[in-house]
N, C-alpha and C positions, 0 to 999 in steps of 0.2 A: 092366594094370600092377600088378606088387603092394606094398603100400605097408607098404614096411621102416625099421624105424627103427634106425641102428646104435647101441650102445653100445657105452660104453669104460672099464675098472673103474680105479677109484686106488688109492693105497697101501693095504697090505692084503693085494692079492692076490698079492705076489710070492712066486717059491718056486726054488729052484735046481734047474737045468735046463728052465725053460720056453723057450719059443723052440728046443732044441735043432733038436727034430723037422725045423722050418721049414729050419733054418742044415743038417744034416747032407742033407736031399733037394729043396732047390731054389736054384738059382744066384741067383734075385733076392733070396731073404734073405741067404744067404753074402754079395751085394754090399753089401745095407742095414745090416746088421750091422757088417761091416766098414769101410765108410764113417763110419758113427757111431761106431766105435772110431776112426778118424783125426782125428773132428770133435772130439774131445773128448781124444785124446791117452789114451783108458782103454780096455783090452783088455776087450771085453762078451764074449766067449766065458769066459773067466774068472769074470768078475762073473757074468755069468747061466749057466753049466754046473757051475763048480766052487764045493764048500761056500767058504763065506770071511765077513769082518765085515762088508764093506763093502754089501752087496746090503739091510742092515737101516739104513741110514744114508740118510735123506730125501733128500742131495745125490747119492747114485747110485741109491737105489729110484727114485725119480722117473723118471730117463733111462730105466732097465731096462723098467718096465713101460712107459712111453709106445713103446720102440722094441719091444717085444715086439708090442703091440696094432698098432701102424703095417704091420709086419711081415704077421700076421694078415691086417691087411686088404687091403695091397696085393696079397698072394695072391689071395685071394676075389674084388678086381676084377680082374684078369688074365682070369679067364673069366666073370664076372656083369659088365655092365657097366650095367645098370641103377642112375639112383642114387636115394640112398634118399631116402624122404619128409623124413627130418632124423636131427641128430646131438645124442648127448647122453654127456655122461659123467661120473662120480664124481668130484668134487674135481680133482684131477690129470688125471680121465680126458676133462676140458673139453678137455683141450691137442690128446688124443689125437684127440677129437672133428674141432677144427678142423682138422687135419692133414686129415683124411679128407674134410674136404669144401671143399679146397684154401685155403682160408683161414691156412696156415703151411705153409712145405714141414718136411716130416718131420726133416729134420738141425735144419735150425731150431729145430723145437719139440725135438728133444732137449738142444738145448743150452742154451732159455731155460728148461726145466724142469730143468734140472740146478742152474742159477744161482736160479732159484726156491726150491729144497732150500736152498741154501748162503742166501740171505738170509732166508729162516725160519729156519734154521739159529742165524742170528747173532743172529734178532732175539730170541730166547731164549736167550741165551747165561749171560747173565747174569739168568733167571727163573728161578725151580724150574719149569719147563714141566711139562704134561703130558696125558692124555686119559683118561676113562673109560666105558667104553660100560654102555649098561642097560637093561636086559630086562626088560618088562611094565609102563611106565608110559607113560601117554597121553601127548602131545604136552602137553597144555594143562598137567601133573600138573609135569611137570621144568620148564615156563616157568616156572608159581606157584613153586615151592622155586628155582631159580637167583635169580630176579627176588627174594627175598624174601630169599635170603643175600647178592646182591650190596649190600645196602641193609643190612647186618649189616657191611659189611667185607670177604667175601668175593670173589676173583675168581674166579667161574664161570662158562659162557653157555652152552646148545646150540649146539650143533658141526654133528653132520650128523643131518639126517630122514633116515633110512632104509627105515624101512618101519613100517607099523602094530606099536607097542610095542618098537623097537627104536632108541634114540635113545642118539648120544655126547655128550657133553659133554667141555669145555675148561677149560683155565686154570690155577691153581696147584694144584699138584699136593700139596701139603697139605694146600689146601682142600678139594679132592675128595677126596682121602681120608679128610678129618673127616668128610666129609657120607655115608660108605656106609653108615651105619646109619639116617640120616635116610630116604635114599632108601628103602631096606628097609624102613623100618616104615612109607612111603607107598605098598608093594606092589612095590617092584621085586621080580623074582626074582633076579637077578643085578644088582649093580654091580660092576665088575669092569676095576680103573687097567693102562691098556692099556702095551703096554712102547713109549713114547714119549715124546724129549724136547724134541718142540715142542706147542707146542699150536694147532692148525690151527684156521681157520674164527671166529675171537674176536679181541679188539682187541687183543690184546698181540702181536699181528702188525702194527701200526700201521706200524712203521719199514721195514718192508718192503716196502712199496706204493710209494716214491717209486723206487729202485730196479729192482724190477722193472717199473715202466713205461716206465723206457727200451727194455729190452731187449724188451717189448708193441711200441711205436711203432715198434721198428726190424723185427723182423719178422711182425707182424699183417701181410696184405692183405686188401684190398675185393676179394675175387676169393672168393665162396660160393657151389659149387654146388648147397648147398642150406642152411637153416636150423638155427642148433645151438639147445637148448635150455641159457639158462643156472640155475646154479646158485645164482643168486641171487635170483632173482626166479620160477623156472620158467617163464617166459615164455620166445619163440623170440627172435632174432636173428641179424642176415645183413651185419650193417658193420662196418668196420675202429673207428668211434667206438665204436658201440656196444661192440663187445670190449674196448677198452682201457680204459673204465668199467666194466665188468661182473667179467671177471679180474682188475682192482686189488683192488674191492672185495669179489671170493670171499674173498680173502687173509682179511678180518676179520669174513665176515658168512658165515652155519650155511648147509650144502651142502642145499638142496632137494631133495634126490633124490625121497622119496615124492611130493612135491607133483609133483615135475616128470611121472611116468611117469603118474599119475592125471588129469594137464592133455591128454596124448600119446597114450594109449591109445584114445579111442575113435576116429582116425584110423586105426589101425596096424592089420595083419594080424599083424602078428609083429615081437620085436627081434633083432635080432644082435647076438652080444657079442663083441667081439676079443678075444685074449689070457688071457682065465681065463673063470671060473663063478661067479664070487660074486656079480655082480648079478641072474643066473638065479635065485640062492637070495632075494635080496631081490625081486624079482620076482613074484615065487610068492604074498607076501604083497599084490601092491598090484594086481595085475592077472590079470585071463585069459588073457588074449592068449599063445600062446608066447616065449620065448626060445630060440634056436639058440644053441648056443656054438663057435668054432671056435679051438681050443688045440693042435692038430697037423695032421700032413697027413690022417690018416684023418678027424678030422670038419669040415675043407673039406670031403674027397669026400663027406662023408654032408651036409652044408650044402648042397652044388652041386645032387647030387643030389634033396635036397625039394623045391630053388627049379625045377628045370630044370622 
């Protein structure tokens, strides 16, 4: 048996025209697709084929990339039916994850990630939100400087571990921009305020936990056919309680991605990623192990093909 761990990337990776491939040469994504355009009353060949605003706005990135990756994968099992060791994915790519390992049906999660978007959305509405990512400082380096301006006044926090020296930060979006010379002269190479106006992964997402845990209870199942890695804790999980704690509290608490794949890795022969390549690139920095990407139909058949 070989022991594959799927991955599922979040916001970030979208880009106009992904998914087409899938939608233009196989009748179960033209179904998926278009189904999810009925579920939500929004034209996805649109959103994800043609340039447009809306594809950079968290209340539709969100749905785009989850039903891109879902897509992706249901491909991939149609002829691998092997399942995988566990499931993990980037912020958003949690949702993608559960889909995959039947723990939300796919319309489902596009629709509770859409409404996800819109209550983060809201819950910064009235914030100056924002993110800023930063290149070459240790983990422990932006704990000390957040922890040491939020005690100044400031509202800052780590957002997402990414990979070794490559960590976001959250919060007000003034504040982080006072702080990009700080960071700089404690060795960033880059700090650099991402074009965002929520601030993921930090407490000023508070208001949107009560919310979105309806729409968790109503459709999470106790039905996992295999274990996700959450982004909270990096630890695995396989219950419908568990999730509904774990996903409230992603909302306010920094995305574990590094920790998660270095907890995962020495089980795995390899990951799969649905839907794009950017966690291949973060990847690269935290483990040996391969990543497979599969973003069209040509690399399924080059996917099918290494696994077969």
């Amino acid at each position: 048996m070989k022991k594959n761990i799927f991955i599922f990337p979040g916001q970030g990776s979208q880009n106009f025209g992904m998914g087409k491939d899938f939608y233009d040469n196989d009748a179960l994504a033209r179904e998926m697709i278009d189904k999810a355009s009925q579920r939500l009353d929004l034209d996805f060949t649109k959103l994800l084929f043609e340039e447009n605003d809306r594809l950079e706005l968290t209340e539709f990135t969100q749905p785009a990339i989850l039903l891109v990756s879902t897509v992706a994968h249901a491909l991939f099992i149609k002829s691998y039916k092997e399942a995988p060791l566990m499931a993990l994915g980037h912020s958003l790519g949690e949702f993608s994850a559960l889909s995959a390992v039947g723990a939300i049906d796919y319309l489902d999660a596009v629709e509770l990630v859409h409404k996800r978007g819109l209550f983060m959305k809201e819950a910064c509405e009235n914030i100056n939100a924002g993110m800023m990512a930063l290149i070459g400082l240790s983990d422990d380096k932006v704990e000390d400087i957040t922890t040491a301006q939020r005690e100044l006044g400031k509202k800052v926090w780590a957002a997402n571990y990414n990979c070794d020296g490559q960590i976001v930060v959250a919060g007000d979006k003034d504040d982080l921009a006072s702080l990009e010379n700080t960071f700089k002269e404690e060795g960033a190479k880059r700090a650099l305020l991402l074009n965002m106006s929520v601030a993921s992964h930090c407490p000023l997402l508070q208001s949107a936990i009560a919310p979105l845990g309806e729409y968790l209870n109503n459709f999470i199942k106790d039905d996992f056919l295999a274990p996700v890695v959450s982004n909270v804790t990096a630890n695995l999980y396989s219950s419908k309680k568990e999730a509904l704690e774990l996903l409230s509290n992603q909302l306010i608490k920094p995305v574990k991605y590094k920790q998660s794949i270095e907890n995962v890795e020495a089980n795995a022969d390899r990951f799969i990623e649905f839907g794009a390549t950017v966690l291949k690139g973060l990847n690269r920095r935290s483990t040996k192990k391969p990543t497979l990407c599969i973003t069209d139909m040509e690399s399924l058949e080059k996917v099918l093909s290494e696994l077969s």
